[in-house]
PDB file of N, CA, C and O in Angstrom:
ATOM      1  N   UNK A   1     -15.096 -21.609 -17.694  1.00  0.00           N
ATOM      2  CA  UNK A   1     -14.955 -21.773 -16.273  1.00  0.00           C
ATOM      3  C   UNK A   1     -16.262 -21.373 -15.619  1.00  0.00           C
ATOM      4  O   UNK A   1     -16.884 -20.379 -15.994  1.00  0.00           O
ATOM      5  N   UNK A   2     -16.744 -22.307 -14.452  1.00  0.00           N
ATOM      6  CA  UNK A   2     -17.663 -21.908 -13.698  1.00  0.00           C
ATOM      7  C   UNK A   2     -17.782 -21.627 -12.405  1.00  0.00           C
ATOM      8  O   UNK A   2     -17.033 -22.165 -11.590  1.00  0.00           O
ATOM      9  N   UNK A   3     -18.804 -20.688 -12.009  1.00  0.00           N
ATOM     10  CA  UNK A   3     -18.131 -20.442 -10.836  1.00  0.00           C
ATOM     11  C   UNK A   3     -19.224 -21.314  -9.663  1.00  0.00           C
ATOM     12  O   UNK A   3     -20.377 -21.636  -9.951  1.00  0.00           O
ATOM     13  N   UNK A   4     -18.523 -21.602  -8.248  1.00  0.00           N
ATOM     14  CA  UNK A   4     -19.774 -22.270  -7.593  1.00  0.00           C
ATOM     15  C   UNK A   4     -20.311 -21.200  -6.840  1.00  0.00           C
ATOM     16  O   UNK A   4     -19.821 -20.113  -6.532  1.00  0.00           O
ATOM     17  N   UNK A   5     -21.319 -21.670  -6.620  1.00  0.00           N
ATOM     18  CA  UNK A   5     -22.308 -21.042  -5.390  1.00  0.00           C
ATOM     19  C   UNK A   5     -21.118 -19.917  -4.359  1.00  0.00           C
ATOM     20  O   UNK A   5     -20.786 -18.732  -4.347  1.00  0.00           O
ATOM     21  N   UNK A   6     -20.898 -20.814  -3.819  1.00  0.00           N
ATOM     22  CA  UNK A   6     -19.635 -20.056  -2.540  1.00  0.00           C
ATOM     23  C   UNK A   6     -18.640 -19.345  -3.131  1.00  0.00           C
ATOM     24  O   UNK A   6     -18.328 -18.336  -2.499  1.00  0.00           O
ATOM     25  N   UNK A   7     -17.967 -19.562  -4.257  1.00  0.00           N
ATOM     26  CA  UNK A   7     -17.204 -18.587  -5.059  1.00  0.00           C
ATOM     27  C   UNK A   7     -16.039 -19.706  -5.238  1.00  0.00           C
ATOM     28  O   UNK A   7     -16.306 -20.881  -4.987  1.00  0.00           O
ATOM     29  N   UNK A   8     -14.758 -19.329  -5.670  1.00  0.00           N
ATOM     30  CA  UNK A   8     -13.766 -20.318  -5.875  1.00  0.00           C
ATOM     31  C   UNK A   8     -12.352 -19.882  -6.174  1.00  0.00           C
ATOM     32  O   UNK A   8     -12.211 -18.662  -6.262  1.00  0.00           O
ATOM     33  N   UNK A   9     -11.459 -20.500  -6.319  1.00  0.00           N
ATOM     34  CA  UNK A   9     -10.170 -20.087  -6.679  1.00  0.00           C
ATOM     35  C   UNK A   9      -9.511 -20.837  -7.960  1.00  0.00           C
ATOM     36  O   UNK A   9      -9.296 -22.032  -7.756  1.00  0.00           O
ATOM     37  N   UNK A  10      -9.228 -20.451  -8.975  1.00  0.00           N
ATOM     38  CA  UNK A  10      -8.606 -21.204 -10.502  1.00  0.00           C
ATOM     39  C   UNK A  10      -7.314 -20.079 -10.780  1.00  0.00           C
ATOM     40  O   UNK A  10      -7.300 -18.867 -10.993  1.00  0.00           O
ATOM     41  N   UNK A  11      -6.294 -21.083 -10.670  1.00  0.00           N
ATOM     42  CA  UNK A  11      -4.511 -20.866 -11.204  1.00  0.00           C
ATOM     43  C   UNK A  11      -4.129 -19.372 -10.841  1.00  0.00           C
ATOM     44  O   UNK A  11      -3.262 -18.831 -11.527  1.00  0.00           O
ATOM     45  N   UNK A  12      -4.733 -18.662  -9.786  1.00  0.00           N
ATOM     46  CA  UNK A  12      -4.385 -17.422  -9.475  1.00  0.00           C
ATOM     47  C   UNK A  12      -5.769 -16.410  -9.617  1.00  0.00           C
ATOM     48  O   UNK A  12      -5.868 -15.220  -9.320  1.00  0.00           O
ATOM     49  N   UNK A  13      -6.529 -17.100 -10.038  1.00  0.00           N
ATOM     50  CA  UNK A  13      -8.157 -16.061 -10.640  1.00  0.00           C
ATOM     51  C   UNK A  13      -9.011 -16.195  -9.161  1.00  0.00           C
ATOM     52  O   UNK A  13      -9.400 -17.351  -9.328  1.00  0.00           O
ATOM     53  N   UNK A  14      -9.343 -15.963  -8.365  1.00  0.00           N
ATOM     54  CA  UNK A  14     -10.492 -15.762  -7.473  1.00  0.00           C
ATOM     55  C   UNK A  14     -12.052 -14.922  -7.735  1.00  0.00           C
ATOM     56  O   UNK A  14     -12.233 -13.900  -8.396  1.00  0.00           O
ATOM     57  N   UNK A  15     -13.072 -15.746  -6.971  1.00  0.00           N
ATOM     58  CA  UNK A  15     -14.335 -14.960  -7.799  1.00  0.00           C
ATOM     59  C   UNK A  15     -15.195 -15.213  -6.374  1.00  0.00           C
ATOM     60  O   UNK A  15     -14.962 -16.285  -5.816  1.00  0.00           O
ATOM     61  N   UNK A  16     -15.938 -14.525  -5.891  1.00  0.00           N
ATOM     62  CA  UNK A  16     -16.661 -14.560  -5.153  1.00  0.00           C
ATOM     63  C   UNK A  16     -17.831 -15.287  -5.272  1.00  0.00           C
ATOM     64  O   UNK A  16     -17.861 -16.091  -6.204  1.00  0.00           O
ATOM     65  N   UNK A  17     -19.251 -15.163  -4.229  1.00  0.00           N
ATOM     66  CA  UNK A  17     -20.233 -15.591  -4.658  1.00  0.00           C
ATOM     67  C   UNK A  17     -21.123 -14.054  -5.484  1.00  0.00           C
ATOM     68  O   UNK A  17     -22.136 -14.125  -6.180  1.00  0.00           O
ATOM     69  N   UNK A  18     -20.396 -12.850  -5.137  1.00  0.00           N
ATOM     70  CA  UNK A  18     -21.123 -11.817  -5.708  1.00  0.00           C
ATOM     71  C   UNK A  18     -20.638 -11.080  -6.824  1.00  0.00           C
ATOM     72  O   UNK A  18     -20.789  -9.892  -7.106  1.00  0.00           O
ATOM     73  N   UNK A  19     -19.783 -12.363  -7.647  1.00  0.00           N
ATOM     74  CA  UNK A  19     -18.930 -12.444  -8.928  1.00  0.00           C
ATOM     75  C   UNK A  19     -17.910 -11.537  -8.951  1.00  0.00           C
ATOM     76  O   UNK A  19     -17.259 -11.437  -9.991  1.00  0.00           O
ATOM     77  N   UNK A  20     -17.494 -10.469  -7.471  1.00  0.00           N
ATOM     78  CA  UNK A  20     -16.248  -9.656  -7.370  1.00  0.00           C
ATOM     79  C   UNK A  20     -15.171 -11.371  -8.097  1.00  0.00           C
ATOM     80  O   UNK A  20     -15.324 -12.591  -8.029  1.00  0.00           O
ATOM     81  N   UNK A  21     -13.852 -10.129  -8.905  1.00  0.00           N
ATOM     82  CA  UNK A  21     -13.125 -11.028  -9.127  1.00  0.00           C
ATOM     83  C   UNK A  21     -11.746 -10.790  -9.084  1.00  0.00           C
ATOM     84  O   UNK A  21     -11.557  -9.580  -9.206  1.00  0.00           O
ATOM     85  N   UNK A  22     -10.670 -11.431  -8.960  1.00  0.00           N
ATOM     86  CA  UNK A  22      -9.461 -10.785  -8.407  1.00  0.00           C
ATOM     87  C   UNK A  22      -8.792 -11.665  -9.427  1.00  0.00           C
ATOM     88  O   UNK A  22      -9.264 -12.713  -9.868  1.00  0.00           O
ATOM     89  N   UNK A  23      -7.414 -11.014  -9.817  1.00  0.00           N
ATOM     90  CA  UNK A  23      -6.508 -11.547 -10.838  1.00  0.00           C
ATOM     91  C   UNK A  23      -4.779 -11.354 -10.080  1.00  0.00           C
ATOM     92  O   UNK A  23      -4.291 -10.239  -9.896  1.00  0.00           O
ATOM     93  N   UNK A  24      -3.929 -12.880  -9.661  1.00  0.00           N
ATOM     94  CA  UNK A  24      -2.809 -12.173  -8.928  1.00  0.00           C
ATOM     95  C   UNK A  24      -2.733 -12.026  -7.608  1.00  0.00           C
ATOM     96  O   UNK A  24      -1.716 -11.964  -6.917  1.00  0.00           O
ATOM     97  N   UNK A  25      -4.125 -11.960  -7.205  1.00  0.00           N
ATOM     98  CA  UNK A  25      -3.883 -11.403  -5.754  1.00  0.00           C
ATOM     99  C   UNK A  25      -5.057 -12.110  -4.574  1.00  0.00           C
ATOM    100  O   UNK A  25      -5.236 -13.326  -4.641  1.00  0.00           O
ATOM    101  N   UNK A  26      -5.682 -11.446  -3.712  1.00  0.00           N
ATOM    102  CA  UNK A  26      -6.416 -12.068  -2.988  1.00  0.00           C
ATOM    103  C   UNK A  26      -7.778 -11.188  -2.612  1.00  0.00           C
ATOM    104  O   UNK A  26      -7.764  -9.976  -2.395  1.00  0.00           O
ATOM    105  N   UNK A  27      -8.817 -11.938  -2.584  1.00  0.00           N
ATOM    106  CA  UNK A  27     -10.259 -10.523  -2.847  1.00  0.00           C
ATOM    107  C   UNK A  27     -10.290 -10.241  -1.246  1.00  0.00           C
ATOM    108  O   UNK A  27     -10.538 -10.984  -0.296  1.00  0.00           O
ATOM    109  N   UNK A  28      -9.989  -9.069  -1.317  1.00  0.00           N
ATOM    110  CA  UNK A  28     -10.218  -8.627   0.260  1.00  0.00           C
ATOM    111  C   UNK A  28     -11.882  -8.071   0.418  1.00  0.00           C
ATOM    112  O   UNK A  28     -12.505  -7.355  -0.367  1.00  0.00           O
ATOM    113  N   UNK A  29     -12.417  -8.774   1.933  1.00  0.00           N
ATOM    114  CA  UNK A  29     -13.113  -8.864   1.816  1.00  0.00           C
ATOM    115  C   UNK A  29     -13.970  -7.200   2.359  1.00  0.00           C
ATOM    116  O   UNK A  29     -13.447  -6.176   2.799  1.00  0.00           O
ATOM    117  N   UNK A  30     -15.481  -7.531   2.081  1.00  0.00           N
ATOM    118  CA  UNK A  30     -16.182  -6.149   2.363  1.00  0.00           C
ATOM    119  C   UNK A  30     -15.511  -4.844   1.650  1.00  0.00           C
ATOM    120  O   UNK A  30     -15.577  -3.702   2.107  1.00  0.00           O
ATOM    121  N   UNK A  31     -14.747  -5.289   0.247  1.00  0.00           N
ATOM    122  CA  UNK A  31     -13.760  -4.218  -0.964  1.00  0.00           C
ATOM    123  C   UNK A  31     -15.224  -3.698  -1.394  1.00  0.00           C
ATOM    124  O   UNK A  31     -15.958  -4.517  -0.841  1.00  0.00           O
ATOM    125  N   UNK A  32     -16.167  -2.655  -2.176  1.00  0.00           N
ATOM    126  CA  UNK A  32     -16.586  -2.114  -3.022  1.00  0.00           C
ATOM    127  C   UNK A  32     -16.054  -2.414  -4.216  1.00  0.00           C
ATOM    128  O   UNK A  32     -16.899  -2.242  -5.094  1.00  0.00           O
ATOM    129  N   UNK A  33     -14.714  -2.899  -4.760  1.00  0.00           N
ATOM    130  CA  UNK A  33     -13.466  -3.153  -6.094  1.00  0.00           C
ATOM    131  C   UNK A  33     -14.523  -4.066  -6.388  1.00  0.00           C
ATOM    132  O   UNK A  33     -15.007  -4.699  -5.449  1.00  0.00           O
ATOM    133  N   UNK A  34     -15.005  -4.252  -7.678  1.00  0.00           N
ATOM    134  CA  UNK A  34     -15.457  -5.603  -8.358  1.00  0.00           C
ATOM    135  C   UNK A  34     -14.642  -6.425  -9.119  1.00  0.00           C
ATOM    136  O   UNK A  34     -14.939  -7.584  -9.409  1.00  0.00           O
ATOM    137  N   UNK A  35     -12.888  -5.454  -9.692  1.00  0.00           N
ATOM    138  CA  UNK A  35     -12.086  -6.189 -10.443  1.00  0.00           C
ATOM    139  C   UNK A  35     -11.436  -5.962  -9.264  1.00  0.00           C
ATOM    140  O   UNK A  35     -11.874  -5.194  -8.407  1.00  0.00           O
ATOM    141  N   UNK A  36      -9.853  -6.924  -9.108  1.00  0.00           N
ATOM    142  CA  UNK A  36      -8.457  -6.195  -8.390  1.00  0.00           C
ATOM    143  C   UNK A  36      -8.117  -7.138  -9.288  1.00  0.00           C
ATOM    144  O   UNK A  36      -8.646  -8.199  -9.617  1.00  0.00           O
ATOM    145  N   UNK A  37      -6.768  -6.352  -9.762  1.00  0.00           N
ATOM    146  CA  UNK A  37      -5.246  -6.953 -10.912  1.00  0.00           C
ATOM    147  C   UNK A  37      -4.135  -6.549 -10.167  1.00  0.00           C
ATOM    148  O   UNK A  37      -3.848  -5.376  -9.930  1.00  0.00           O
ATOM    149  N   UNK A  38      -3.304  -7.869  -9.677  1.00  0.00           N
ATOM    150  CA  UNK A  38      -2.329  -7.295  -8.774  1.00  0.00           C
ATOM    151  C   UNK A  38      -1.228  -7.595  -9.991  1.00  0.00           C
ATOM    152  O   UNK A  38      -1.292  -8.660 -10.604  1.00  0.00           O
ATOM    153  N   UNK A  39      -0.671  -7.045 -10.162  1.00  0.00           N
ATOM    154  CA  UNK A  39       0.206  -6.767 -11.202  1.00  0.00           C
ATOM    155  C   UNK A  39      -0.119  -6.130 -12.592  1.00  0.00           C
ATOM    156  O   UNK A  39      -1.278  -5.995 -12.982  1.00  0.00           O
ATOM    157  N   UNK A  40       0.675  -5.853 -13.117  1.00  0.00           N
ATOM    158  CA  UNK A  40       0.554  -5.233 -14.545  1.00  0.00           C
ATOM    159  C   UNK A  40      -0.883  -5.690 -15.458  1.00  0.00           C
ATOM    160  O   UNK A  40      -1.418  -6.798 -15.509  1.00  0.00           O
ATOM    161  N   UNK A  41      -1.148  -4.825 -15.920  1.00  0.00           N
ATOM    162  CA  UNK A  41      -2.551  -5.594 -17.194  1.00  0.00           C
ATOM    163  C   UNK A  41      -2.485  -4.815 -18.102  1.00  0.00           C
ATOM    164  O   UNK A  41      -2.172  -3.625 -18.148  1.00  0.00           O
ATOM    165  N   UNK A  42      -2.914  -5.810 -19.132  1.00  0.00           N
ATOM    166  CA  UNK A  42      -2.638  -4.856 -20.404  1.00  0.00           C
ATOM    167  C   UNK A  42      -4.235  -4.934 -21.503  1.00  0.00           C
ATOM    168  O   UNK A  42      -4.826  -5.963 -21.829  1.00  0.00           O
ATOM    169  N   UNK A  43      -4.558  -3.670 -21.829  1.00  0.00           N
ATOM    170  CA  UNK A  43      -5.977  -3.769 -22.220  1.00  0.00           C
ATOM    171  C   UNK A  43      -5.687  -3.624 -23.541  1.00  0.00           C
ATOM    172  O   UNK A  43      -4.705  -2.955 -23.862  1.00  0.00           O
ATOM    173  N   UNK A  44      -6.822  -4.471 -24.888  1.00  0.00           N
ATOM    174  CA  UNK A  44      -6.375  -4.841 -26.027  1.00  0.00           C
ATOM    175  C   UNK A  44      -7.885  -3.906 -26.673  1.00  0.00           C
ATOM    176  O   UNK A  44      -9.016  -4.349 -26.472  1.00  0.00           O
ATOM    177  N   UNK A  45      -7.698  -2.913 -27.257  1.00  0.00           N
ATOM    178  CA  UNK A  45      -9.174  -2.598 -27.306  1.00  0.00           C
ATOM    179  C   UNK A  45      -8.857  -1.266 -26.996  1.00  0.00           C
ATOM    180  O   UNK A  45      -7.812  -0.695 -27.309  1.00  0.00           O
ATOM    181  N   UNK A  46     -10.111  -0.638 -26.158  1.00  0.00           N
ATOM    182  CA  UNK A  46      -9.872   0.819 -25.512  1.00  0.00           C
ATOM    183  C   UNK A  46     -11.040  -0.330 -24.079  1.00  0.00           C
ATOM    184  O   UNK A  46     -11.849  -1.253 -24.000  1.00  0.00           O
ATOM    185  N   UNK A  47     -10.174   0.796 -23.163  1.00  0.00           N
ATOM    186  CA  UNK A  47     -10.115   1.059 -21.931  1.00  0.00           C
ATOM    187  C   UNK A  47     -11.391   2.284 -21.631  1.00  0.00           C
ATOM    188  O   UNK A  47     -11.167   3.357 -22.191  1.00  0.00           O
ATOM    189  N   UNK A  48     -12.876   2.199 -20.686  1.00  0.00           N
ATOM    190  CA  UNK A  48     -13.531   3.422 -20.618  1.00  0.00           C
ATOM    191  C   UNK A  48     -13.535   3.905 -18.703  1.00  0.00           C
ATOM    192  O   UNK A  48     -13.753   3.224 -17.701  1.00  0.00           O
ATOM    193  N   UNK A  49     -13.227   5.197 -18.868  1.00  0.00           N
ATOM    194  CA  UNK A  49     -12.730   5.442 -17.469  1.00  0.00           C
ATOM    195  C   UNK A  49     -14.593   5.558 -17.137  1.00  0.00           C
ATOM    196  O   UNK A  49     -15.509   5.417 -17.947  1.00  0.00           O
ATOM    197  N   UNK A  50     -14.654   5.837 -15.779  1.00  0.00           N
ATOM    198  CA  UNK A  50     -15.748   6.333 -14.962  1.00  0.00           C
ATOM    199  C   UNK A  50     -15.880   7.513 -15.904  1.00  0.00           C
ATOM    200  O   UNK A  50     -14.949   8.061 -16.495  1.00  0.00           O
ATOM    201  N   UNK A  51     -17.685   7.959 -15.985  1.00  0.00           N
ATOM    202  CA  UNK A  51     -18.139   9.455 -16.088  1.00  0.00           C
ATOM    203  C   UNK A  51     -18.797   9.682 -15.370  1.00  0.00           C
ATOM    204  O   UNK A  51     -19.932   9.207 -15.360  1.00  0.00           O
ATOM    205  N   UNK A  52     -18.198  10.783 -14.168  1.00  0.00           N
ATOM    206  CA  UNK A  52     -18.988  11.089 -13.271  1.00  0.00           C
ATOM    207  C   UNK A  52     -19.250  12.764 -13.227  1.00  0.00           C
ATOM    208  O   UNK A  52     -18.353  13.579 -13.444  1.00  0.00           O
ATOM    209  N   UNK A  53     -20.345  13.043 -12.974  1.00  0.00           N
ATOM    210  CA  UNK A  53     -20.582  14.822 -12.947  1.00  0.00           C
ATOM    211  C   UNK A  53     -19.995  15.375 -11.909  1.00  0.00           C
ATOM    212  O   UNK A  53     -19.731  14.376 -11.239  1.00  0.00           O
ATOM    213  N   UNK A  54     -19.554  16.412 -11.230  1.00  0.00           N
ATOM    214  CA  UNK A  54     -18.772  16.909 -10.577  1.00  0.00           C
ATOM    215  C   UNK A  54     -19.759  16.654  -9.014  1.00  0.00           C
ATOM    216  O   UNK A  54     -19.098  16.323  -8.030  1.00  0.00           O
ATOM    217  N   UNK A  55     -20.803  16.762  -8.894  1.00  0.00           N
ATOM    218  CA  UNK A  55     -21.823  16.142  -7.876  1.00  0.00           C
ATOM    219  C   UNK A  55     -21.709  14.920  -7.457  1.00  0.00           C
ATOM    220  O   UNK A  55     -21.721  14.711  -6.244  1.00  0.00           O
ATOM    221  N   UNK A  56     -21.590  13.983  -8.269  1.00  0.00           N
ATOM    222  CA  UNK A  56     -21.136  12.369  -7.981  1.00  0.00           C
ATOM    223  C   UNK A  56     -19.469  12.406  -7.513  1.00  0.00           C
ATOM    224  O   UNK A  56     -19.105  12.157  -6.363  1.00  0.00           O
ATOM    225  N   UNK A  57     -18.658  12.721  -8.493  1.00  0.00           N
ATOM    226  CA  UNK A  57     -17.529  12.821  -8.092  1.00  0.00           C
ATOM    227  C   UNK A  57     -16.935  13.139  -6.682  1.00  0.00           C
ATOM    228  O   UNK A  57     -15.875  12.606  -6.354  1.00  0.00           O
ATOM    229  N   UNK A  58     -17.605  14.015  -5.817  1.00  0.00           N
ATOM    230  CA  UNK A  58     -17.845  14.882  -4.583  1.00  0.00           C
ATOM    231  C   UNK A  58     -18.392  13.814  -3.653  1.00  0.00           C
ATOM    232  O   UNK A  58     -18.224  13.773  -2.434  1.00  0.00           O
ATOM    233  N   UNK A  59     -19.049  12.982  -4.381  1.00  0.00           N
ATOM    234  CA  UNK A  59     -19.529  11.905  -3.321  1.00  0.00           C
ATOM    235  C   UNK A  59     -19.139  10.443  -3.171  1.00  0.00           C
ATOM    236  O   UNK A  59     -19.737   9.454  -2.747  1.00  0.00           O
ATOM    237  N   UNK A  60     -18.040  10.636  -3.621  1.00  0.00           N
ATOM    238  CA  UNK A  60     -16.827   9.553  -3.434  1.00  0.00           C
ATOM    239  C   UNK A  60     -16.448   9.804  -2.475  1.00  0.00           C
ATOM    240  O   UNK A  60     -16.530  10.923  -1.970  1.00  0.00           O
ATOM    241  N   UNK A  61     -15.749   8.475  -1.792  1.00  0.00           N
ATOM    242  CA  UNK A  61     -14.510   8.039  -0.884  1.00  0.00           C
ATOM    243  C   UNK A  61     -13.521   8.270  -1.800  1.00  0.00           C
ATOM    244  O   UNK A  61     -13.446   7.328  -2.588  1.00  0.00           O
ATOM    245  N   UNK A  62     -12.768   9.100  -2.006  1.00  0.00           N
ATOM    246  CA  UNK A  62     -11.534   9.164  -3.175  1.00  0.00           C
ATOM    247  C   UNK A  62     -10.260   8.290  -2.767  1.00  0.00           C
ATOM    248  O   UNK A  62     -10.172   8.211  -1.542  1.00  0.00           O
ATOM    249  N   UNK A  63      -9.721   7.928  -3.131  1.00  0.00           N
ATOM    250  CA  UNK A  63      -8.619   7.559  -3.102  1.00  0.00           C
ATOM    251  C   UNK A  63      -7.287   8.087  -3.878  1.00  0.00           C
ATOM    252  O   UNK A  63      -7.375   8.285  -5.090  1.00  0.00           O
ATOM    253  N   UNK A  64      -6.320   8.268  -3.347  1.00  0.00           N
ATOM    254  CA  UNK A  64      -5.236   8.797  -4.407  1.00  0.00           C
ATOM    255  C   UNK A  64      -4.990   8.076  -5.616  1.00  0.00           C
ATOM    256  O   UNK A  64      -4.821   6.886  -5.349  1.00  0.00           O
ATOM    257  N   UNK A  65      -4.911   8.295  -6.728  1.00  0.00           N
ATOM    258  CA  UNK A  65      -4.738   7.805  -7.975  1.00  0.00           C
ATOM    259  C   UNK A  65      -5.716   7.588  -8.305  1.00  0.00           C
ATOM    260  O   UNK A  65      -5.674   6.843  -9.285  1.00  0.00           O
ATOM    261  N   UNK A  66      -6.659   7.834  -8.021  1.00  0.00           N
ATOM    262  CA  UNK A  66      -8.186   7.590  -8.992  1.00  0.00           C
ATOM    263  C   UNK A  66      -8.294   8.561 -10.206  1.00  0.00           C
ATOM    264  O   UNK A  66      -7.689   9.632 -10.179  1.00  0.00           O
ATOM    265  N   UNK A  67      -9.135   8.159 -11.374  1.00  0.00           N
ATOM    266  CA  UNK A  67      -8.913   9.184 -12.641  1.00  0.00           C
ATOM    267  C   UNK A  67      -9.919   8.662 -12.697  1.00  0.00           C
ATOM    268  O   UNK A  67     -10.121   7.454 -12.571  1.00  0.00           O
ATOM    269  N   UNK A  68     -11.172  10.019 -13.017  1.00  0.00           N
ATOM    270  CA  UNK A  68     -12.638  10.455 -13.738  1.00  0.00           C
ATOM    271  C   UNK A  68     -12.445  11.010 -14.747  1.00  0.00           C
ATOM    272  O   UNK A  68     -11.592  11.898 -14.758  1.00  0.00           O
ATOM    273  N   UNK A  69     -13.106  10.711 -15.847  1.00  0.00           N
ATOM    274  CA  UNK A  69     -13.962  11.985 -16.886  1.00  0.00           C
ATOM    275  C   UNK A  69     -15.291  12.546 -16.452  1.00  0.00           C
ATOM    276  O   UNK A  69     -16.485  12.272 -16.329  1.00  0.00           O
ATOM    277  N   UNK A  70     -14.498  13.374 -16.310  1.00  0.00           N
ATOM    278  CA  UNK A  70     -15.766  14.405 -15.235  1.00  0.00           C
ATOM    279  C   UNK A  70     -16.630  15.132 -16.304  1.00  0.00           C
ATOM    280  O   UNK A  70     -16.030  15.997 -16.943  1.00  0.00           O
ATOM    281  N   UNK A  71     -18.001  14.913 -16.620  1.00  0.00           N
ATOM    282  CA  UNK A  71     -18.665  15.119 -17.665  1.00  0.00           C
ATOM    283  C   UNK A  71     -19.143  16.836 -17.275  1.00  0.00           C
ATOM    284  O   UNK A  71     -19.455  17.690 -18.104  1.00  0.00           O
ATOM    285  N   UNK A  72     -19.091  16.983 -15.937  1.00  0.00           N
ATOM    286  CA  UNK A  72     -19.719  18.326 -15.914  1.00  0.00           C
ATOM    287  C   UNK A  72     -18.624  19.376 -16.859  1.00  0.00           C
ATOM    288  O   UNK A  72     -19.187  19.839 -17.852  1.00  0.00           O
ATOM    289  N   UNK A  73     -17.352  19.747 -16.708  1.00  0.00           N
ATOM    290  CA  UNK A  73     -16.358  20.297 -16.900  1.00  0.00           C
ATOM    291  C   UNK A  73     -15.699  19.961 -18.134  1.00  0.00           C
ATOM    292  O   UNK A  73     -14.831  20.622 -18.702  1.00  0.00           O
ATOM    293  N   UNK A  74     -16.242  18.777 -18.517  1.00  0.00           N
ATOM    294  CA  UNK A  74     -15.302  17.651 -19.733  1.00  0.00           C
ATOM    295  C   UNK A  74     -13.765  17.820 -20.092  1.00  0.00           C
ATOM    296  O   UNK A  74     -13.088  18.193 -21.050  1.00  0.00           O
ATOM    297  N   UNK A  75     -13.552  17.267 -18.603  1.00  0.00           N
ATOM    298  CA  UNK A  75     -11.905  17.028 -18.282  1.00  0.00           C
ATOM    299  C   UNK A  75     -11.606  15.734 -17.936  1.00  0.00           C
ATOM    300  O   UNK A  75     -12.633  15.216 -17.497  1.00  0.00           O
ATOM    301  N   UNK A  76     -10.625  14.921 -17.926  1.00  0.00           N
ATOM    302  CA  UNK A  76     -10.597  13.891 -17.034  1.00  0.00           C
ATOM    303  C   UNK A  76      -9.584  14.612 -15.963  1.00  0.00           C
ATOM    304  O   UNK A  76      -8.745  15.462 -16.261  1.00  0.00           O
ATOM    305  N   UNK A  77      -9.863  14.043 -14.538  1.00  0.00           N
ATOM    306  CA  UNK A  77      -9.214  14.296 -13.142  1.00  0.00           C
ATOM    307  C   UNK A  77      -8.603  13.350 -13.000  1.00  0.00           C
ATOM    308  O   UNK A  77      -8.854  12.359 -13.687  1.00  0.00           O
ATOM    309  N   UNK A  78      -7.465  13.347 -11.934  1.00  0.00           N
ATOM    310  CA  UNK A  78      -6.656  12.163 -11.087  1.00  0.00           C
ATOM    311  C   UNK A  78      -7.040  12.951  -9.485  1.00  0.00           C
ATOM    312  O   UNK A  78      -7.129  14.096  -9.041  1.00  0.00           O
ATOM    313  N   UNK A  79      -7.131  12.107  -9.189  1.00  0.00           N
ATOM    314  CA  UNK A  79      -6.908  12.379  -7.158  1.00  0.00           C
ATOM    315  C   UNK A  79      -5.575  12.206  -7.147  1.00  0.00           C
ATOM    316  O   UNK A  79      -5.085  11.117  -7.446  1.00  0.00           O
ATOM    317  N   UNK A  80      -4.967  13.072  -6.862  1.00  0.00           N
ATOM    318  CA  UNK A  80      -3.482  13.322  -6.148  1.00  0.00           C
ATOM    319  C   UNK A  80      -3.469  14.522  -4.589  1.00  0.00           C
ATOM    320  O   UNK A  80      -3.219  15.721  -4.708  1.00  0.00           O
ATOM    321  N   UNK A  81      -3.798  13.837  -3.213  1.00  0.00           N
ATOM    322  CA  UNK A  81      -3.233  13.973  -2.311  1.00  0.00           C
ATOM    323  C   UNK A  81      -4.580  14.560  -1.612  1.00  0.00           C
ATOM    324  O   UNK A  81      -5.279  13.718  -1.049  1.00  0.00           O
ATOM    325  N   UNK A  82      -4.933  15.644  -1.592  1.00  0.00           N
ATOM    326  CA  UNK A  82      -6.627  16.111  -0.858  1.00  0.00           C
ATOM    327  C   UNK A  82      -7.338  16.747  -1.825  1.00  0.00           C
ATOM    328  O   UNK A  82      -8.283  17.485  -1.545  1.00  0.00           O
ATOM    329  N   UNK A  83      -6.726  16.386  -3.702  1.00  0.00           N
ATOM    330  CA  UNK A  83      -7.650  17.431  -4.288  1.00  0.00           C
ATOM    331  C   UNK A  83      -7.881  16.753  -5.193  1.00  0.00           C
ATOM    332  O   UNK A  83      -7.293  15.699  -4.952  1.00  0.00           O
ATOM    333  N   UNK A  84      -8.628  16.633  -6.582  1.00  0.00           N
ATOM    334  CA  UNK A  84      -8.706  16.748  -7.569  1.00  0.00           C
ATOM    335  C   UNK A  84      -8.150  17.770  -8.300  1.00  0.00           C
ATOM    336  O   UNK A  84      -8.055  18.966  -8.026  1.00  0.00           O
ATOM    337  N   UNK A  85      -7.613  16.832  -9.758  1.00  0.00           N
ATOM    338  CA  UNK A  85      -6.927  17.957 -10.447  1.00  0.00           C
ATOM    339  C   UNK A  85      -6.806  17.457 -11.732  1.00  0.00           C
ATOM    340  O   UNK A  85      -6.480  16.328 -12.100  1.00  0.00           O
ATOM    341  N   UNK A  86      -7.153  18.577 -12.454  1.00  0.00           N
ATOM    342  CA  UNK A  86      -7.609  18.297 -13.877  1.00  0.00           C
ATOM    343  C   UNK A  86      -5.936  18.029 -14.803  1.00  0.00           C
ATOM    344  O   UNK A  86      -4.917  18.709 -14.681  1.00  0.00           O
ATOM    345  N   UNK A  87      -6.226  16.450 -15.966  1.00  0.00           N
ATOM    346  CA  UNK A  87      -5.347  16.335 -16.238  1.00  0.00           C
ATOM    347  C   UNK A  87      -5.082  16.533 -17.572  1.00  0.00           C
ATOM    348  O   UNK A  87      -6.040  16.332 -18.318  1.00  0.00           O
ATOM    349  N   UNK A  88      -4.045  16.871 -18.081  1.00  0.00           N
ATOM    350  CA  UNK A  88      -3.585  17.541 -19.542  1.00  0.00           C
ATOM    351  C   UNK A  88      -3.243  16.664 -20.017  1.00  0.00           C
ATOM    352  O   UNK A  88      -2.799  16.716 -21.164  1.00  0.00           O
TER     353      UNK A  88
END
């Protein structure tokens, strides 16, 4: 599949011109997201979260449900509600 200049839409797949790409759903625009999967996905392989140092991490827009491997601490975190919190 190719994509055009202006970006395009194929059987539910959307792709921009700045190759953001959406699966399911619709690319909302001015997102930072380079993937969105509106529904379930299933990864065949391994999956690699963000590694961010506790300095970067801090300089996020967080959102609830976000999960880092926070390399300073070597934990992975979830954002749940105004904090970070290290997960077991």
């Amino acid at each position: 599949m190719s994509t055009p200049d202006n970006g395009g839409t194929w059987a539910g797949i959307s792709v921009d011109s700045g190759g953001r790409l959406c699966v399911g759903g619709t690319l909302v625009a001015n997102s930072d997201t380079n993937l969105d999967v509106t529904g379930n996905a299933q990864v065949t392989g391994y999956m690699k979260i963000g590694n961010l140092t506790t300095v970067e991490r801090d300089a996020l827009t967080p959102t609830d449900g976000m999960i880092i491997y926070n390399t300073t601490d070597s934990k992975f975190q979830g954002r749940t509600g105004v904090a970070w919190v290290d997960l077991h």
